[in-house]
N, C-alpha and C positions, 0 to 999 in steps of 0.2 A: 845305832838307831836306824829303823827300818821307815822311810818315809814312801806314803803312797795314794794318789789321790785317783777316783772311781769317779766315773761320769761326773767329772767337774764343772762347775758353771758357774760363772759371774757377770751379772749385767747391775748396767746401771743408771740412773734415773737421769735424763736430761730437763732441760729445763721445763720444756714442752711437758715432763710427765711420764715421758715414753721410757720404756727401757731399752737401755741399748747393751746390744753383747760384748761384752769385752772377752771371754775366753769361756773357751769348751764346747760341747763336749770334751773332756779333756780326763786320759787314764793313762799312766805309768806308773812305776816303782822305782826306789832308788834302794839300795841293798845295804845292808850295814857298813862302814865303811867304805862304800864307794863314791867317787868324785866325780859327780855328774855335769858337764855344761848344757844349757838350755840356751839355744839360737833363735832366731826371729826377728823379720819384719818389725821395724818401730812401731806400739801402737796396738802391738798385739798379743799384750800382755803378761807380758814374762815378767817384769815388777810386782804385779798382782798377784800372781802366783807364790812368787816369795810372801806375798804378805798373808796371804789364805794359811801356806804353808807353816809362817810364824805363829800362829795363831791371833793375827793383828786385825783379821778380815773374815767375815763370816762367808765364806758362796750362798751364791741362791739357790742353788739346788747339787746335789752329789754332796762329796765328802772328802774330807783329808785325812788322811792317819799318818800315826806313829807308833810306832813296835805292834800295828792290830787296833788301836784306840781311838777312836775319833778325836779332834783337833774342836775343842770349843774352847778352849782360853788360850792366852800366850804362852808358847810351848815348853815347859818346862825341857833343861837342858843342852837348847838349842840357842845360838849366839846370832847375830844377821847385824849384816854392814853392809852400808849402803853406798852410793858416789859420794854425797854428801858428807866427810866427815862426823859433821855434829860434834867438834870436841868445843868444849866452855871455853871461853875462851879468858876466865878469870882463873885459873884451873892448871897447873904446871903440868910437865909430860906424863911426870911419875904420877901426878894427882888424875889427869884425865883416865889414863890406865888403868888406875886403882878405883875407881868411880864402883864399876859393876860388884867390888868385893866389897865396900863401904858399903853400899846397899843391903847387901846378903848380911850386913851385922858382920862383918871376920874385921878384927882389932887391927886397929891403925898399924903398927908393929908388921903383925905378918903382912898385912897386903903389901907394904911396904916389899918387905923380904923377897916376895912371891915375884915383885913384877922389876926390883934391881934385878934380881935372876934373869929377868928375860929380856932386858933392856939390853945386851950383847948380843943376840940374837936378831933384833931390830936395827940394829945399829946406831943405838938410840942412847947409848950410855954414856955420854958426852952431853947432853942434853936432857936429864930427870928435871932442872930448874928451869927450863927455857920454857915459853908460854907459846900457846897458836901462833899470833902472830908473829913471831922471830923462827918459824919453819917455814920452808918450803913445802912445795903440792908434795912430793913425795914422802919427806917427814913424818906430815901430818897425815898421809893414809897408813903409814905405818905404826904410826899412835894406833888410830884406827884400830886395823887388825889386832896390835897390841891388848889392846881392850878388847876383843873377840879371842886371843888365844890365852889369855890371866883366865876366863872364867872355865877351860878347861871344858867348852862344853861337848856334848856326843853329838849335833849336829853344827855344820856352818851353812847359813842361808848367805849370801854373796852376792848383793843387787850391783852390777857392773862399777865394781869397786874401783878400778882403776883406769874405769872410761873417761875423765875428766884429766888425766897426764898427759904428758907430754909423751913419745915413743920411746926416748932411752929410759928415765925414770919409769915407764911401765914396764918394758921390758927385766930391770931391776928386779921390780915389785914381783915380776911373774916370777923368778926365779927365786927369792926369796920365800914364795909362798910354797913351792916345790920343796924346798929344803926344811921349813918348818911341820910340810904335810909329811914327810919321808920319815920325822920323828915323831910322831903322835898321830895315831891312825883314829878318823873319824869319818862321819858320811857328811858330804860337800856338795849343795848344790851352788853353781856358779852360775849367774845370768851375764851374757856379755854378747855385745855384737862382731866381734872379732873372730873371726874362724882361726884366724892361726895361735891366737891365742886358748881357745877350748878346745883344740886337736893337742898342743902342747900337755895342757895341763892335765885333761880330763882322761875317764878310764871309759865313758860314753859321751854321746852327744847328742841332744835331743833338738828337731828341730821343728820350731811349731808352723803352722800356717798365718797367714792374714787375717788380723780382727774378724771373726775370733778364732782366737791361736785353738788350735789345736795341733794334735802329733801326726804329721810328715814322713817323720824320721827318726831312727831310732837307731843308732851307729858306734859299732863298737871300737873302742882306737885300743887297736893291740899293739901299740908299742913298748917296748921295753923298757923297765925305767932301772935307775935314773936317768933323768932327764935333763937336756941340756940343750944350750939356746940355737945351736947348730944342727939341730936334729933337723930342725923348719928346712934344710935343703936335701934333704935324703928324698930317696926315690917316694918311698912308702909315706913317707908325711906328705908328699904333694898328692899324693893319690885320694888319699883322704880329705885331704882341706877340698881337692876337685869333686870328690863327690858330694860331699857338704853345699857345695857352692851352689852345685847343679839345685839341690834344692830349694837352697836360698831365692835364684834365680825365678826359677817357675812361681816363689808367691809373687815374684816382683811383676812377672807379665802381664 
């Protein structure tokens, strides 16, 4: 799936009345299959984005696409996870997982099937009957994802999933999502404020400005994959996280 938004722009109404800009001008593309991270200043919109892109959020003016098509409802095909969990918490692992295929009408039975399959892959196959509360933070982002990679979609929107862990548990989490992308090839947008983490994962990295975000930067990470958690010391990963930084910096002054 081919995501891409043309003089983007969202503002929004404060109480006064006023509108206020939260992002854009704002134009990039993301290319079928490819794994984009999106950087930025707190505040400046990079959540919105995702949710424009989900089709959750209408802009005020510009456009979103997908494969050529403008974006007016929630995007078919497309799956998004947020920091927030969201799992029920009356609702067991295998049942929280199985939620988006219940939905779609597919028989208790197969979704069943569909998502024991992949519960080895989460590490989560020890726990189909455990509920939210009896997991840990990390667990329960991996529910998460779980429910984002059962629905098999062609896009993943990724609002700083795994901003709210702890540093080993994320680190975990990143490599996890490398081995899960390494088999099922889809287009990824990742929002996170972590630079070493979107030079790790990502195949670009977009970095926006100060409310309102706009594009900065536009940075291609040529490293070879696979990918692995030592690479973060090699000459060429620090080169990139440094020029990344440098932009970072400049919205900060």
């Amino acid at each position: 799936m081919k995501l891409r938004v043309e003089d983007l722009v969202v503002s929004f109404r404060n109480p006064d009345g006023e509108l206020l800009p939260v992002l854009g001008p704002l134009s990039f593309s993301v290319s079928d299959n490819e794994f984009a991270c999106v950087l930025g200043p707190s505040g400046c919109g990079k959540s919105t984005l995702i949710q424009v892109l989900a089709g959750l959020l209408p802009p005020t003016s510009g456009a979103a696409y997908s494969d050529g098509q403008v974006i007016t409802r929630p995007l078919s095909g497309a799956a998004i996870m947020f920091q927030d969990t969201n799992l029920l918490p009356w609702r067991t692992v295998l049942d929280n997982i199985a939620l988006p295929l219940e939905v779609a009408g597919i028989s208790r039975a197969d979704r069943y099937r569909r998502v024991r399959k992949l519960l080895p892959q989460l590490n989560l196959e020890d726990f189909e009957r455990a509920y939210p509360a009896e997991l840990s933070g990390g667990m329960a982002q991996r529910v998460a994802l779980g429910r984002v990679i059962v629905q098999k979609p062609r896009a993943w929107l990724l609002d700083e999933p795994f901003g709210a862990l702890d540093a080993l548990t994320r680190e975990s989490l990143r490599l996890e999502l490398l081995q899960l992308r390494a088999g099922a090839r889809q287009t990824l947008i990742l929002v996170t404020h972590d630079i070493n983490e979107a030079v790790l994962l990502a195949d670009r990295v977009i970095v926006l400005s100060r409310r309102p975000g706009a594009v900065v930067a536009d940075i291609e990470i040529a490293l070879p994959r696979p990918r692995a958690a030592d690479m973060i010391y090699q000459r060429e990963f620090l080169l990139l996280t440094k020029e990344i930084r440098s932009y970072i910096d400049e919205q900060r002054a």
